[in-house]
mmCIF file of the N, C-alpha and C atoms, coordinates in Angstrom:
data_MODEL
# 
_entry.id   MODEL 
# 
loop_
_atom_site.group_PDB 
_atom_site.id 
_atom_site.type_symbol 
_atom_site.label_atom_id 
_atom_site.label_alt_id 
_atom_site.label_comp_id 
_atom_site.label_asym_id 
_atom_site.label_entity_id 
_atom_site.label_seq_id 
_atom_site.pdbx_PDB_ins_code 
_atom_site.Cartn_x 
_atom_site.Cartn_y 
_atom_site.Cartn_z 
_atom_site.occupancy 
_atom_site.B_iso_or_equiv 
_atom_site.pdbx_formal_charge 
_atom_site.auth_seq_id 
_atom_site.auth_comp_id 
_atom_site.auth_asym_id 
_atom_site.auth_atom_id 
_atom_site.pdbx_PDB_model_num 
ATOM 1   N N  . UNK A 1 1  ? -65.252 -163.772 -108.859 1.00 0.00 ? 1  UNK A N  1 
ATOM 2   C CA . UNK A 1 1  ? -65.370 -163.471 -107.458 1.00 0.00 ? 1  UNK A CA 1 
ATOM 3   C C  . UNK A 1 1  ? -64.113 -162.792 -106.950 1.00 0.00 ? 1  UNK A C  1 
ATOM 4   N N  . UNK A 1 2  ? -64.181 -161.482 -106.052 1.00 0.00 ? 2  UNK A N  1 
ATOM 5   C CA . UNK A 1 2  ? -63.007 -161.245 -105.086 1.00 0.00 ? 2  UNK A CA 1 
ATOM 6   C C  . UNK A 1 2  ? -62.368 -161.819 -104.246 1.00 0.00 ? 2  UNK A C  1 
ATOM 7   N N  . UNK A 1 3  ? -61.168 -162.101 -104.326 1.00 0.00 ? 3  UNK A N  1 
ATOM 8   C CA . UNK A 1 3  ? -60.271 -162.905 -103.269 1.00 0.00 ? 3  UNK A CA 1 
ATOM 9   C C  . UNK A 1 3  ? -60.711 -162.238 -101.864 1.00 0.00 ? 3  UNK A C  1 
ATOM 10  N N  . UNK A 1 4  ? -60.528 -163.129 -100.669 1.00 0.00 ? 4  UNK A N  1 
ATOM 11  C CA . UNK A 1 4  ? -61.099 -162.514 -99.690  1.00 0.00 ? 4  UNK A CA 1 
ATOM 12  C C  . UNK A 1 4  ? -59.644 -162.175 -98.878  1.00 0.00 ? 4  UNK A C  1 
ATOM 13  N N  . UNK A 1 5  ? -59.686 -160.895 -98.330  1.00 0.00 ? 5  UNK A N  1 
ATOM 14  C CA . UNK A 1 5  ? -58.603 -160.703 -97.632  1.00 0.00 ? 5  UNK A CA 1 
ATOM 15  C C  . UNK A 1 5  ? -58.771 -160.691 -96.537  1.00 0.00 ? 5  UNK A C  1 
ATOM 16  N N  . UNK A 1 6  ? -57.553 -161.684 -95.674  1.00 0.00 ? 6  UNK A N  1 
ATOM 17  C CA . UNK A 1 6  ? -57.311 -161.528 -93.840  1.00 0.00 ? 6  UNK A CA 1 
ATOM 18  C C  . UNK A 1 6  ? -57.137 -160.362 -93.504  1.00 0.00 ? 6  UNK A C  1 
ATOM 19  N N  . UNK A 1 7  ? -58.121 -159.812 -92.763  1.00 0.00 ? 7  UNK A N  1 
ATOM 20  C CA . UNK A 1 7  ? -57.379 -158.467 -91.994  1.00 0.00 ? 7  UNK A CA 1 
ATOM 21  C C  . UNK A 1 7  ? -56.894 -158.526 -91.055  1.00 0.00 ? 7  UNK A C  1 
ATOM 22  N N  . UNK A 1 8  ? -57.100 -159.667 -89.988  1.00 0.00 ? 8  UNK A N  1 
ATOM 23  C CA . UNK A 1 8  ? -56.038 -160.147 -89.059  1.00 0.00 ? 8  UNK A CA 1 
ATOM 24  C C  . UNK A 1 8  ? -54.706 -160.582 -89.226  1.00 0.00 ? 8  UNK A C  1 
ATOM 25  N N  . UNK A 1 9  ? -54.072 -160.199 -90.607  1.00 0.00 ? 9  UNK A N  1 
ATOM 26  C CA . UNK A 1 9  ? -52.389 -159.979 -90.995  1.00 0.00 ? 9  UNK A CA 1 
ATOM 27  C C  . UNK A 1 9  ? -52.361 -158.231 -90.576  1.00 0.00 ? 9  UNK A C  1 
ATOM 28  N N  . UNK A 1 10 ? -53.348 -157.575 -90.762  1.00 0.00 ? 10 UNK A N  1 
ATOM 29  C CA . UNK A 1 10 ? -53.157 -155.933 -90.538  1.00 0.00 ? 10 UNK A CA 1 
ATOM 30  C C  . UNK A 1 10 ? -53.447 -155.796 -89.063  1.00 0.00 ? 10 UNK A C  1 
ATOM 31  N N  . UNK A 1 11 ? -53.479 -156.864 -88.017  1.00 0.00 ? 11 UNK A N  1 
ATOM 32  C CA . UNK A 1 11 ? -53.762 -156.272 -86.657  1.00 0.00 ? 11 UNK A CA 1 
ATOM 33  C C  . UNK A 1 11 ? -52.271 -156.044 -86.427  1.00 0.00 ? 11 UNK A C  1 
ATOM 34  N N  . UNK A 1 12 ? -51.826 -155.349 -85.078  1.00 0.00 ? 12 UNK A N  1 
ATOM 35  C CA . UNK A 1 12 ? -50.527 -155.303 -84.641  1.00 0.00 ? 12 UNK A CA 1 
ATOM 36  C C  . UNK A 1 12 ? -50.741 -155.711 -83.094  1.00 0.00 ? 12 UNK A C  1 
ATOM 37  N N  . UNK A 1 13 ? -49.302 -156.777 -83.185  1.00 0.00 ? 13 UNK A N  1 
ATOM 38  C CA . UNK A 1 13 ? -49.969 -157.813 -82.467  1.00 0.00 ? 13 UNK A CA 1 
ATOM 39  C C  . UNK A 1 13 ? -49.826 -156.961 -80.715  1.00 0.00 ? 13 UNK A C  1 
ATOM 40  N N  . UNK A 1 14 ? -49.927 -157.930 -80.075  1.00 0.00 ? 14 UNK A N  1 
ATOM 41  C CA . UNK A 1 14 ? -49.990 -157.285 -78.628  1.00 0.00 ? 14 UNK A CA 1 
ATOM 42  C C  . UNK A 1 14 ? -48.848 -156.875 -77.927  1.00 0.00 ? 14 UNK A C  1 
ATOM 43  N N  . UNK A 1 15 ? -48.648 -156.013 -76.954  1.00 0.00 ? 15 UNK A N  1 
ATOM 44  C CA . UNK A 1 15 ? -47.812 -155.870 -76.132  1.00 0.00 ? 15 UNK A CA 1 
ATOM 45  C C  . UNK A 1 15 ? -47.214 -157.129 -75.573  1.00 0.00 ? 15 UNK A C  1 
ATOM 46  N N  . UNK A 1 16 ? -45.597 -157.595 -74.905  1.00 0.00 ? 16 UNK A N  1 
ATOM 47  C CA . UNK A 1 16 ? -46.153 -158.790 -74.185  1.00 0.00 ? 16 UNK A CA 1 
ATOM 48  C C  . UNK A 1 16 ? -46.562 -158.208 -72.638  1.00 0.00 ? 16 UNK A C  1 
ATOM 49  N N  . UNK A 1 17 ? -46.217 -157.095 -72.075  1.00 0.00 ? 17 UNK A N  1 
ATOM 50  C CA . UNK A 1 17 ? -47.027 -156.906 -71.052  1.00 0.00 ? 17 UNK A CA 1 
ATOM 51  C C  . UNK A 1 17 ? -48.674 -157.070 -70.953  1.00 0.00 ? 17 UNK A C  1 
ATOM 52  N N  . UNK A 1 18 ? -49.091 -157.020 -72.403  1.00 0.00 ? 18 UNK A N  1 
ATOM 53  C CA . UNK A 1 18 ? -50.609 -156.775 -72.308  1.00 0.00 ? 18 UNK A CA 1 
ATOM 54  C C  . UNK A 1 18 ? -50.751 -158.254 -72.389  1.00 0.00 ? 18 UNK A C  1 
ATOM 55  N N  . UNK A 1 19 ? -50.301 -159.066 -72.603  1.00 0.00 ? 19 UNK A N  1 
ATOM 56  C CA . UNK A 1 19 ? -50.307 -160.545 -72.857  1.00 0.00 ? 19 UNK A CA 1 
ATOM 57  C C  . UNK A 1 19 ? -49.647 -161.150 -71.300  1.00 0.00 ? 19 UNK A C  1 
ATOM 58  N N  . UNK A 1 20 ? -48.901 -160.540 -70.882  1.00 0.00 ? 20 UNK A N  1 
ATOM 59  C CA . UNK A 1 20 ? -48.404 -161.197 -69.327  1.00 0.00 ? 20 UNK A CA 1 
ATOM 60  C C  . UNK A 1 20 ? -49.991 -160.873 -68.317  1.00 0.00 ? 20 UNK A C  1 
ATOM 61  N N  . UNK A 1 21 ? -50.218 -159.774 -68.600  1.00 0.00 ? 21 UNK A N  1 
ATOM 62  C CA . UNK A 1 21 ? -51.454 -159.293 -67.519  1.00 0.00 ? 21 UNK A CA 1 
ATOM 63  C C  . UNK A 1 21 ? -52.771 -160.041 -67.931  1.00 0.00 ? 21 UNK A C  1 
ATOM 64  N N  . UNK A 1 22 ? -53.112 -160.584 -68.867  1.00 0.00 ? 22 UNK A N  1 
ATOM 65  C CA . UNK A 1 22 ? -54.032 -161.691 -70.039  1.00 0.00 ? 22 UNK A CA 1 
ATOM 66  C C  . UNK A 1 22 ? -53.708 -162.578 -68.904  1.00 0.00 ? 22 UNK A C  1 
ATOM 67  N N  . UNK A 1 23 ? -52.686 -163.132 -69.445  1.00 0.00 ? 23 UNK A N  1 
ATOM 68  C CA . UNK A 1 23 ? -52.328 -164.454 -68.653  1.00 0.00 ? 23 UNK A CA 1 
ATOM 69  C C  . UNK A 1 23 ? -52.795 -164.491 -66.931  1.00 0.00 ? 23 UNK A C  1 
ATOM 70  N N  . UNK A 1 24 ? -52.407 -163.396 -66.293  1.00 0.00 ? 24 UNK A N  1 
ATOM 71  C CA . UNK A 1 24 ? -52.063 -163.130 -64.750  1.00 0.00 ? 24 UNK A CA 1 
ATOM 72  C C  . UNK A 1 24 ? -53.483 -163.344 -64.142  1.00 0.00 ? 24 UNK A C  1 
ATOM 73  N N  . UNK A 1 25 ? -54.343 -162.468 -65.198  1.00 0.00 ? 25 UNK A N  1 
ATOM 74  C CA . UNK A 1 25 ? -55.804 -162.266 -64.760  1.00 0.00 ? 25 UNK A CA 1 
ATOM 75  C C  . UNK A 1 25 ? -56.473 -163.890 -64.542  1.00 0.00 ? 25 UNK A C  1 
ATOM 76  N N  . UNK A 1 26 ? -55.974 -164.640 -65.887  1.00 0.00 ? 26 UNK A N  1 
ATOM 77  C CA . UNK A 1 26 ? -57.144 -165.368 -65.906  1.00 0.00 ? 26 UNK A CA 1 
ATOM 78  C C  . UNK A 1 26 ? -56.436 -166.583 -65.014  1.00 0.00 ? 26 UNK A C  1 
ATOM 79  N N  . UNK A 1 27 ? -55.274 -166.536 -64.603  1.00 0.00 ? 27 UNK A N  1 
ATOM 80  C CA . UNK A 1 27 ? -54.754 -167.516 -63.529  1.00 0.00 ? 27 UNK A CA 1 
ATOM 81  C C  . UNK A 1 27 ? -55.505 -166.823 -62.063  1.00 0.00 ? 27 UNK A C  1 
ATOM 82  N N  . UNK A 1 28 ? -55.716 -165.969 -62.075  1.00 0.00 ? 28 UNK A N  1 
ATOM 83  C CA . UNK A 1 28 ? -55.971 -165.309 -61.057  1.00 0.00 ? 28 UNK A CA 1 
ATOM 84  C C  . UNK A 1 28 ? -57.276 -165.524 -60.501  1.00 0.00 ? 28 UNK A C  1 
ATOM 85  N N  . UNK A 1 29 ? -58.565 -165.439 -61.812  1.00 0.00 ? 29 UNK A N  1 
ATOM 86  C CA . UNK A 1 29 ? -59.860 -166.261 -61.866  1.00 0.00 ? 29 UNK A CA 1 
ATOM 87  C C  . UNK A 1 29 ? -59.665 -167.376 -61.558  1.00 0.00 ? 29 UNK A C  1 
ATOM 88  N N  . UNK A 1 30 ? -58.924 -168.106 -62.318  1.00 0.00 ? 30 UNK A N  1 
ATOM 89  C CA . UNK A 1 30 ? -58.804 -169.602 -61.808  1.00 0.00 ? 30 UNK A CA 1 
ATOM 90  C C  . UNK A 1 30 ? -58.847 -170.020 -59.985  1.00 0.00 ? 30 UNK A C  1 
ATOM 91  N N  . UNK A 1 31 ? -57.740 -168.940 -59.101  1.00 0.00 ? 31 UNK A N  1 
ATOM 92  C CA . UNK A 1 31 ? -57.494 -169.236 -58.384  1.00 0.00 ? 31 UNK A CA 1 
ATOM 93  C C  . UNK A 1 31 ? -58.664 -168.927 -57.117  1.00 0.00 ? 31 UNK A C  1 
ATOM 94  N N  . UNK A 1 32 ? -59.121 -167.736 -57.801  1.00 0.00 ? 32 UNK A N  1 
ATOM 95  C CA . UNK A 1 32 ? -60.153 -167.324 -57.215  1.00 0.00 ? 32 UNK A CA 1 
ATOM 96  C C  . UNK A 1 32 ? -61.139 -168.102 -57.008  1.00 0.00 ? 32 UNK A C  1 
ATOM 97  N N  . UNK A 1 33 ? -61.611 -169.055 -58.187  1.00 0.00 ? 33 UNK A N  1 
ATOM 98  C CA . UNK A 1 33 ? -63.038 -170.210 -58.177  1.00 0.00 ? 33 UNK A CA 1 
ATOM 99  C C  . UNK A 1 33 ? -62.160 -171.470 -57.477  1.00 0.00 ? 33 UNK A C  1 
ATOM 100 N N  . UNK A 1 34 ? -61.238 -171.746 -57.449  1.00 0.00 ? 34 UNK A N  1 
ATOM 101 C CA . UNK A 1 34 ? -60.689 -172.895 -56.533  1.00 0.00 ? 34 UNK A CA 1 
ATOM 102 C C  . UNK A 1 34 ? -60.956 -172.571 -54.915  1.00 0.00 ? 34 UNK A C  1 
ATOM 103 N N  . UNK A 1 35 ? -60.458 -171.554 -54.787  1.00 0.00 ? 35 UNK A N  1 
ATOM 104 C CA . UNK A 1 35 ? -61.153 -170.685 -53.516  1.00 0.00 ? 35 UNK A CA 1 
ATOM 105 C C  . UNK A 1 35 ? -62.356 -171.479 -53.393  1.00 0.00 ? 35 UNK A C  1 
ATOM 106 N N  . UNK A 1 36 ? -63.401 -170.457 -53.891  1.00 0.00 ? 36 UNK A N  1 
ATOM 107 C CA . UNK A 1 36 ? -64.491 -170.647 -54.003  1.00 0.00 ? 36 UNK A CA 1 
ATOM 108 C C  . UNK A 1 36 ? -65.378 -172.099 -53.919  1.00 0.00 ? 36 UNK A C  1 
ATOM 109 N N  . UNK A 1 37 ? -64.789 -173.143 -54.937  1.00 0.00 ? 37 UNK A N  1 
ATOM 110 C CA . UNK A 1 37 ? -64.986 -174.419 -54.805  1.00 0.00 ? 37 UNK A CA 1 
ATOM 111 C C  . UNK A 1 37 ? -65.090 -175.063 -53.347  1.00 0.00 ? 37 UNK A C  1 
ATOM 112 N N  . UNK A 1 38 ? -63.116 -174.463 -52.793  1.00 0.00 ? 38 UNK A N  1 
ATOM 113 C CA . UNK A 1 38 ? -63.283 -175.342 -51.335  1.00 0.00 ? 38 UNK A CA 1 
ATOM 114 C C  . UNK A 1 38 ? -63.417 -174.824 -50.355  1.00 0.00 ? 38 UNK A C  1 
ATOM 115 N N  . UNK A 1 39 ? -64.359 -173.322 -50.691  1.00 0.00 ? 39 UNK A N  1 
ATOM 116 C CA . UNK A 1 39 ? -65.195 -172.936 -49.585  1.00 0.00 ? 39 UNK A CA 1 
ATOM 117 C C  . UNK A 1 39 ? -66.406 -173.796 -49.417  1.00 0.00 ? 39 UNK A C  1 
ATOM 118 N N  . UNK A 1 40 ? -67.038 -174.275 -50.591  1.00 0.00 ? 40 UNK A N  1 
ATOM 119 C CA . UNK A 1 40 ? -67.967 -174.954 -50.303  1.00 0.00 ? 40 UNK A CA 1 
ATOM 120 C C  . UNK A 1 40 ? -67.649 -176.404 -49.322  1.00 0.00 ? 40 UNK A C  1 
ATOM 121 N N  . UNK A 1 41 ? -66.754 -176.754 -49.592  1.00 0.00 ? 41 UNK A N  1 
ATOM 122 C CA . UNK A 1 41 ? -66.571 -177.936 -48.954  1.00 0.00 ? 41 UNK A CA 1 
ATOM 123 C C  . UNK A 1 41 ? -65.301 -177.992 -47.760  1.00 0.00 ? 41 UNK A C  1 
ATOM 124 N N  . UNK A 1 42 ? -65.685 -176.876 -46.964  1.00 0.00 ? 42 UNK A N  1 
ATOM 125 C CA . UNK A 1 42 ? -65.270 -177.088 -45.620  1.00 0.00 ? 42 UNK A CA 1 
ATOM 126 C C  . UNK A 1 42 ? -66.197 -177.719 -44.411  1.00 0.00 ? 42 UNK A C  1 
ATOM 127 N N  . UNK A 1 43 ? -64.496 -178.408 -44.508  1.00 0.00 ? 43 UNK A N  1 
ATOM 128 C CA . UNK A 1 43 ? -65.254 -178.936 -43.117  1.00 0.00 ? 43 UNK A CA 1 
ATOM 129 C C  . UNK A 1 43 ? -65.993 -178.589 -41.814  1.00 0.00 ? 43 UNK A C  1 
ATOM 130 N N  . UNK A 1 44 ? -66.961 -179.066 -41.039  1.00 0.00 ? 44 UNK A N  1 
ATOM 131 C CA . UNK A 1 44 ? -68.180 -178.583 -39.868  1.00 0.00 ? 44 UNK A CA 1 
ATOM 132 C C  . UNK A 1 44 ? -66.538 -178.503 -38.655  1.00 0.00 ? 44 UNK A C  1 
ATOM 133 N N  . UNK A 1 45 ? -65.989 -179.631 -38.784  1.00 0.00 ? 45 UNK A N  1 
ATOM 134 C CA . UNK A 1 45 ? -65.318 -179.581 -37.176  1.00 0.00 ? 45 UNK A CA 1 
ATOM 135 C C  . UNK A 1 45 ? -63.937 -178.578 -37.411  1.00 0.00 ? 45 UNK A C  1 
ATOM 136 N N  . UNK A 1 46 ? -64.159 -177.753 -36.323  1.00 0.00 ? 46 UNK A N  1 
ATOM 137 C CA . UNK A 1 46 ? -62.853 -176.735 -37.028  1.00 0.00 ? 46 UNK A CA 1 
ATOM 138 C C  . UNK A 1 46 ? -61.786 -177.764 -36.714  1.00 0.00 ? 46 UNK A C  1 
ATOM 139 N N  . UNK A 1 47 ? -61.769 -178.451 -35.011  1.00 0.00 ? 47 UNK A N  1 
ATOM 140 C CA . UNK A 1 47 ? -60.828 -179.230 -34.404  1.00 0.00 ? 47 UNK A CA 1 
ATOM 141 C C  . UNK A 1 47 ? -60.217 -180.561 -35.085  1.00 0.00 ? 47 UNK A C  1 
ATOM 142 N N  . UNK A 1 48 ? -60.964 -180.816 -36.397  1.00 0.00 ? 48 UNK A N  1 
ATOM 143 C CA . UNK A 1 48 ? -60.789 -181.746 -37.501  1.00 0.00 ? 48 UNK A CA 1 
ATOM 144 C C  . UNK A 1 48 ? -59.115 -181.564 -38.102  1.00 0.00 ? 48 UNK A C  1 
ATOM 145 N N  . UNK A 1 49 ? -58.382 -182.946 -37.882  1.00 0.00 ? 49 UNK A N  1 
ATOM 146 C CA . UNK A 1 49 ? -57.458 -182.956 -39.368  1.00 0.00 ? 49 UNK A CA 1 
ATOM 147 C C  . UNK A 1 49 ? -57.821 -182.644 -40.406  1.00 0.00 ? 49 UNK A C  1 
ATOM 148 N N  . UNK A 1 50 ? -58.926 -182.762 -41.306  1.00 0.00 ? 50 UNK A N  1 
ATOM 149 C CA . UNK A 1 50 ? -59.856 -182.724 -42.217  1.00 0.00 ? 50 UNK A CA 1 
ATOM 150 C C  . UNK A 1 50 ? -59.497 -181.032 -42.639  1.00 0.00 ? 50 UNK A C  1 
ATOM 151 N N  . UNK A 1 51 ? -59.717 -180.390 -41.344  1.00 0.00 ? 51 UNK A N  1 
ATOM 152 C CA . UNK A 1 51 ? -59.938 -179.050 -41.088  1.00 0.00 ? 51 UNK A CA 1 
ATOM 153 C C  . UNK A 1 51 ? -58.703 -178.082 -41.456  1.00 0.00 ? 51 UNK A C  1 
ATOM 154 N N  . UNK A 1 52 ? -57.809 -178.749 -40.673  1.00 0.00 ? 52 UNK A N  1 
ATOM 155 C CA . UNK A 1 52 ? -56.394 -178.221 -41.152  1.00 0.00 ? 52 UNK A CA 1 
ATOM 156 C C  . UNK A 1 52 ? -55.963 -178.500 -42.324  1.00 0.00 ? 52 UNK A C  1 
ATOM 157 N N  . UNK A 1 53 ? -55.764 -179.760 -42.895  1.00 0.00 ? 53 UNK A N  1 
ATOM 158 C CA . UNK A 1 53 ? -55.567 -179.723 -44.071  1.00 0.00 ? 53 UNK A CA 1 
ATOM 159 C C  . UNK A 1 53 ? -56.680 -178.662 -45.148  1.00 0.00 ? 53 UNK A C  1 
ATOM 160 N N  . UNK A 1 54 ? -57.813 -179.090 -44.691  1.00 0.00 ? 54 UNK A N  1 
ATOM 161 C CA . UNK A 1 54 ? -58.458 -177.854 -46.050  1.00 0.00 ? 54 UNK A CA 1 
ATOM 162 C C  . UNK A 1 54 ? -57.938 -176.174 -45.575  1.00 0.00 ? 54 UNK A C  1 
ATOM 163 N N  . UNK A 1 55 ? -57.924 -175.977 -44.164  1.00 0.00 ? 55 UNK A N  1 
ATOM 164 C CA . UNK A 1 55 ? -57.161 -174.204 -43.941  1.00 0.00 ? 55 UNK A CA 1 
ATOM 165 C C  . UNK A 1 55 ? -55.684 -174.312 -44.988  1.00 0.00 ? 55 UNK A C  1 
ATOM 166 N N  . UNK A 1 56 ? -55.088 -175.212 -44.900  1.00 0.00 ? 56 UNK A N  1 
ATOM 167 C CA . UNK A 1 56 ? -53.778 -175.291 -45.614  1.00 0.00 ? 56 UNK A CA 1 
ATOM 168 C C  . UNK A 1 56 ? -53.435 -175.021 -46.393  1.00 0.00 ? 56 UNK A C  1 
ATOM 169 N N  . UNK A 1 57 ? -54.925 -175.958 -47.566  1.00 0.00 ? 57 UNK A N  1 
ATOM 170 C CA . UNK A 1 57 ? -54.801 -175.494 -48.790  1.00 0.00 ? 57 UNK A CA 1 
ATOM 171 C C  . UNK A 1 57 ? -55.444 -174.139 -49.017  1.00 0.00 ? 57 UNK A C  1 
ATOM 172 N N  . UNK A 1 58 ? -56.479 -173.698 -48.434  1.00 0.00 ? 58 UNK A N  1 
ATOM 173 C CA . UNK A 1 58 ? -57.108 -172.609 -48.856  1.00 0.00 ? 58 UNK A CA 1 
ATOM 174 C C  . UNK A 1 58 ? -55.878 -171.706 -48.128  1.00 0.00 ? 58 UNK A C  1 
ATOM 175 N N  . UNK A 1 59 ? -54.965 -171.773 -47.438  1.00 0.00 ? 59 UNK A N  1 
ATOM 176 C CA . UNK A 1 59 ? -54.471 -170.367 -47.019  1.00 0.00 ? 59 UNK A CA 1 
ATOM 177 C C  . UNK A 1 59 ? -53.091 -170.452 -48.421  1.00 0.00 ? 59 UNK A C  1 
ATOM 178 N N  . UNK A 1 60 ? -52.862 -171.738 -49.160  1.00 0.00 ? 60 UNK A N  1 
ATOM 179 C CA . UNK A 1 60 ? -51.934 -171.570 -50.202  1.00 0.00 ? 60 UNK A CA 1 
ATOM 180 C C  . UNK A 1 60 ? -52.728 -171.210 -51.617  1.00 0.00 ? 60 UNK A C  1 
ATOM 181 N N  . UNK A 1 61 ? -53.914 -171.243 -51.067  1.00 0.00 ? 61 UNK A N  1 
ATOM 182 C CA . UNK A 1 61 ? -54.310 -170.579 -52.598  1.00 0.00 ? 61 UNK A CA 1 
ATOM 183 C C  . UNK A 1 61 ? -54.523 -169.196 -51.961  1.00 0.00 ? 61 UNK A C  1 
ATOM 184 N N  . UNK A 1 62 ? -55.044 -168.532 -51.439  1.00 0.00 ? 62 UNK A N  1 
ATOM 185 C CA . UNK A 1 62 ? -54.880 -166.782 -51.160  1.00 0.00 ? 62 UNK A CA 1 
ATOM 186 C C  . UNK A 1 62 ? -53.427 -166.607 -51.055  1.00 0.00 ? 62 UNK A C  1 
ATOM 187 N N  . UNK A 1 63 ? -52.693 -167.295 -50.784  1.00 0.00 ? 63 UNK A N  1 
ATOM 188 C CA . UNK A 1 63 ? -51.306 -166.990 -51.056  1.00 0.00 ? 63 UNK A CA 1 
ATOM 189 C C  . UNK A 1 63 ? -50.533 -166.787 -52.053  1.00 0.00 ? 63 UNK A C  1 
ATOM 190 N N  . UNK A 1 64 ? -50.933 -167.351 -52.935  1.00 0.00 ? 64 UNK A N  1 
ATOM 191 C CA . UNK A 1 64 ? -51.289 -167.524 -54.480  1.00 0.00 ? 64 UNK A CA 1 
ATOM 192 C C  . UNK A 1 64 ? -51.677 -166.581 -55.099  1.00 0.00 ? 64 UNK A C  1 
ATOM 193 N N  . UNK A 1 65 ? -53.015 -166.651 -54.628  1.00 0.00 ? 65 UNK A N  1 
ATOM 194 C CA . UNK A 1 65 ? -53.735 -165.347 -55.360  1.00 0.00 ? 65 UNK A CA 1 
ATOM 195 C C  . UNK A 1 65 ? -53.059 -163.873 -54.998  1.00 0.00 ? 65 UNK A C  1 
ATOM 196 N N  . UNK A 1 66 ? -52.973 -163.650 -53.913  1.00 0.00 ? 66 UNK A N  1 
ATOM 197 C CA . UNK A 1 66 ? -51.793 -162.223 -53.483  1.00 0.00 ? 66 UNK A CA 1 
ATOM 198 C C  . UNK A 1 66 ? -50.693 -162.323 -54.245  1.00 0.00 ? 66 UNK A C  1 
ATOM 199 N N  . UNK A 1 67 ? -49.786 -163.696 -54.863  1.00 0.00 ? 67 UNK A N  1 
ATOM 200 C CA . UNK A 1 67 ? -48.919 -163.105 -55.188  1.00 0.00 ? 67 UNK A CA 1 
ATOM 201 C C  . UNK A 1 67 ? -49.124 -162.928 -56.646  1.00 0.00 ? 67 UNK A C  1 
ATOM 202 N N  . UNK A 1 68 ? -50.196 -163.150 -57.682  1.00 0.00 ? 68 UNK A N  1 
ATOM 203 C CA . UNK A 1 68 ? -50.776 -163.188 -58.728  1.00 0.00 ? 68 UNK A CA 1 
ATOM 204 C C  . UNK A 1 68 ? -50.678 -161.493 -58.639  1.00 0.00 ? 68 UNK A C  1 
ATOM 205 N N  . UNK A 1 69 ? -51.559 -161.190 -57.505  1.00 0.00 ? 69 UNK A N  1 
ATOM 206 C CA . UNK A 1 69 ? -52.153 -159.436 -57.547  1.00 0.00 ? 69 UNK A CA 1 
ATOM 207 C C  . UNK A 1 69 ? -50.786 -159.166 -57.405  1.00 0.00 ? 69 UNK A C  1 
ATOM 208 N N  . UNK A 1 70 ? -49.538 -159.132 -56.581  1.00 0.00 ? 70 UNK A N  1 
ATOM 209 C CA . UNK A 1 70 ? -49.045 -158.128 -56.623  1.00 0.00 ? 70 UNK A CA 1 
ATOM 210 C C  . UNK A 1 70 ? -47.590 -158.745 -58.203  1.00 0.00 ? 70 UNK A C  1 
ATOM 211 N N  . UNK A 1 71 ? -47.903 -159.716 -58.804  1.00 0.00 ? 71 UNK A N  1 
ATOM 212 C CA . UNK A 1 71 ? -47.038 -159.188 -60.278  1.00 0.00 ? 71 UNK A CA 1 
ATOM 213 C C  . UNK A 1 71 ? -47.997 -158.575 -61.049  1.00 0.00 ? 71 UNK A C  1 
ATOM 214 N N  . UNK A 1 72 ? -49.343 -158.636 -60.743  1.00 0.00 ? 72 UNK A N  1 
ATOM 215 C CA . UNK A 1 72 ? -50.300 -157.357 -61.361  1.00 0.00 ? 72 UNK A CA 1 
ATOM 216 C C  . UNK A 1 72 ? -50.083 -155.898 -61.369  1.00 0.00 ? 72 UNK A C  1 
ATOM 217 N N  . UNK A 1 73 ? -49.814 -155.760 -60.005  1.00 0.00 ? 73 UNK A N  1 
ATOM 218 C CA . UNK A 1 73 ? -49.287 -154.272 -59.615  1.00 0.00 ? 73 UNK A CA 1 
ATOM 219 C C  . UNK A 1 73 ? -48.012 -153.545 -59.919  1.00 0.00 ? 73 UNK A C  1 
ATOM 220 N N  . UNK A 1 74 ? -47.272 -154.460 -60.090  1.00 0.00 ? 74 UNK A N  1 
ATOM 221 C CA . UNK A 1 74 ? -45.755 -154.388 -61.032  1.00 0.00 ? 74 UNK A CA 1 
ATOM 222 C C  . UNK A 1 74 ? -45.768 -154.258 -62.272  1.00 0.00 ? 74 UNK A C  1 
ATOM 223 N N  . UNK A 1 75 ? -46.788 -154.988 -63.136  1.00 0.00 ? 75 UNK A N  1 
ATOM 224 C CA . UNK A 1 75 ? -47.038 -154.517 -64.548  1.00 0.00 ? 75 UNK A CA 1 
ATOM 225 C C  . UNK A 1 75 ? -47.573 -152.874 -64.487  1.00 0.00 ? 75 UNK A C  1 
ATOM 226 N N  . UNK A 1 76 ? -48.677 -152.394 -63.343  1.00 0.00 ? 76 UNK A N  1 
ATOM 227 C CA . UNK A 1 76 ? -49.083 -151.588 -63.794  1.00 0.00 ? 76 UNK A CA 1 
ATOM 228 C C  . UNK A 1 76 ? -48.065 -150.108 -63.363  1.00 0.00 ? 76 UNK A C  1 
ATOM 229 N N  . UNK A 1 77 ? -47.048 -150.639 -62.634  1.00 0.00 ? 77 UNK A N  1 
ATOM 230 C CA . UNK A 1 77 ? -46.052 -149.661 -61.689  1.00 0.00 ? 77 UNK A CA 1 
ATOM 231 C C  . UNK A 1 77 ? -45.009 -149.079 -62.939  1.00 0.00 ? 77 UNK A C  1 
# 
């Protein structure tokens, strides 16, 4: 029988920019479905503590997420 050869020793491996923007994206998904999650579960009373605390967190995750996009835009600058 022929020995079987890895050809994944002959790939060349990645950029690390192409590996920072890997990373950026899929934190970025992440942050995006957390969004998403506690859109579903906002609260009815805007005038709610309840209320503020969930604006809080949702305005620190788009805060988040903007600053995700713009080290995106720096990789691609």
């Amino acid at each position: 029988m022929a020995d079987i050869i890895d050809i994944t020793s002959f790939r060349s491996p990645a950029a690390p920019e192409e590996e920072r923007r890997q990373a950026l994206l899929a934190q970025l998904a992440q942050v995006k479905e957390e969004i998403a999650r506690l859109d579903l579960e906002e609260p009815e009373d805007m005038e709610s503590e309840a209320y503020e605390v969930w604006g809080d967190r949702r305005e620190a995750l788009e805060d988040q997420a903007d600053d995700l996009m713009d080290q995106l835009d720096e990789l691609d600058s």
